[in-house]
N, C-alpha and C positions, 0 to 999 in steps of 0.2 A: 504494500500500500504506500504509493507516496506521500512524504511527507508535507503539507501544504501549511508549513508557518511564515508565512508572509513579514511577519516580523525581523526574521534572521536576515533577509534582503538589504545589501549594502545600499543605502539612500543616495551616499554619493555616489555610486557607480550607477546607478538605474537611472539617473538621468537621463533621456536621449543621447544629448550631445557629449554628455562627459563617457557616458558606454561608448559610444562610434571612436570619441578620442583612446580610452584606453584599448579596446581593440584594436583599432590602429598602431599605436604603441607596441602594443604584446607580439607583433611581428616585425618589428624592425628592431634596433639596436638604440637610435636615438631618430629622429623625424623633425623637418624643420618645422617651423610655427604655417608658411603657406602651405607645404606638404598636407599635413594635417587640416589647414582650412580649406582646401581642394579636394580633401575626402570625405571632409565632413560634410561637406557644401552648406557650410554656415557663414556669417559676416566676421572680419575681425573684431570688433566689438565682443560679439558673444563668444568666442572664443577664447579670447583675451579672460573673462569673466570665469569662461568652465573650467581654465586653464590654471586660475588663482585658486579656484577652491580646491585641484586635486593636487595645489602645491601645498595649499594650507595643513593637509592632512597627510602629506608628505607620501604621497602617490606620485608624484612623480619630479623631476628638479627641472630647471629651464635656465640654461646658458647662452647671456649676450654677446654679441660681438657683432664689430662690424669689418666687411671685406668693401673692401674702400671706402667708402664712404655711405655704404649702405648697411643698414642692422641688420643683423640676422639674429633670429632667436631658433636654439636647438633644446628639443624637449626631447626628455629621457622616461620610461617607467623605472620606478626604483625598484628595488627586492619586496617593501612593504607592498608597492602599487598592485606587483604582478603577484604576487598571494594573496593580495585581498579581491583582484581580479579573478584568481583561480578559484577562492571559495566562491566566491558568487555565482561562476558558472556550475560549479558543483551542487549547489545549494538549487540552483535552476532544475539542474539535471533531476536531484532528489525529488524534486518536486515536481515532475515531470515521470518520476518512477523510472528514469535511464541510469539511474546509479549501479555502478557494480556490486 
């Protein structure tokens, strides 16, 4: 029987936009900030936005720099991001009755 407590659902991660981000994430190494708003096909603004909150809770880190004279921001998932990415999915699965 699946387990369906809605409760154990990571808040930050279930967001639309912050889920597509760290999905995105969880297969690459690090992803530039447009990468990421090219996949997410969201605005920089809102990005910018889901970007702070999964850094607030240290899901993921974001390193500036600029190549010549233009910024570049490169986003990473951390160790914390991508286990709490992995329970989530698992917690999905459980609740869907595909758990091993």
């Amino acid at each position: 029987m699946a387990e369906f407590d809605h409760n154990q659902i990571d808040d930050l991660i279930h967001s639309r936009i912050r889920l597509a981000v760290v999905a995105v994430l969880a297969g690459v190494e690090m992803a530039e900030f447009t990468f990421i708003r090219d996949q997410v096909k969201t605005t920089d603004g809102n990005l910018s936005t889901h970007l702070r909150k999964l850094e607030s809770k240290q899901y993921i880190t974001m390193e500036k720099r600029f190549v010549g004279r233009k910024p570049v921001t490169e986003v990473s998932l951390t160790v914390l991001g991508r286990e709490a990415f992995e329970r989530y999915l698992e917690h999905l699965e459980s609740m869907l009755g595909l758990s091993k």
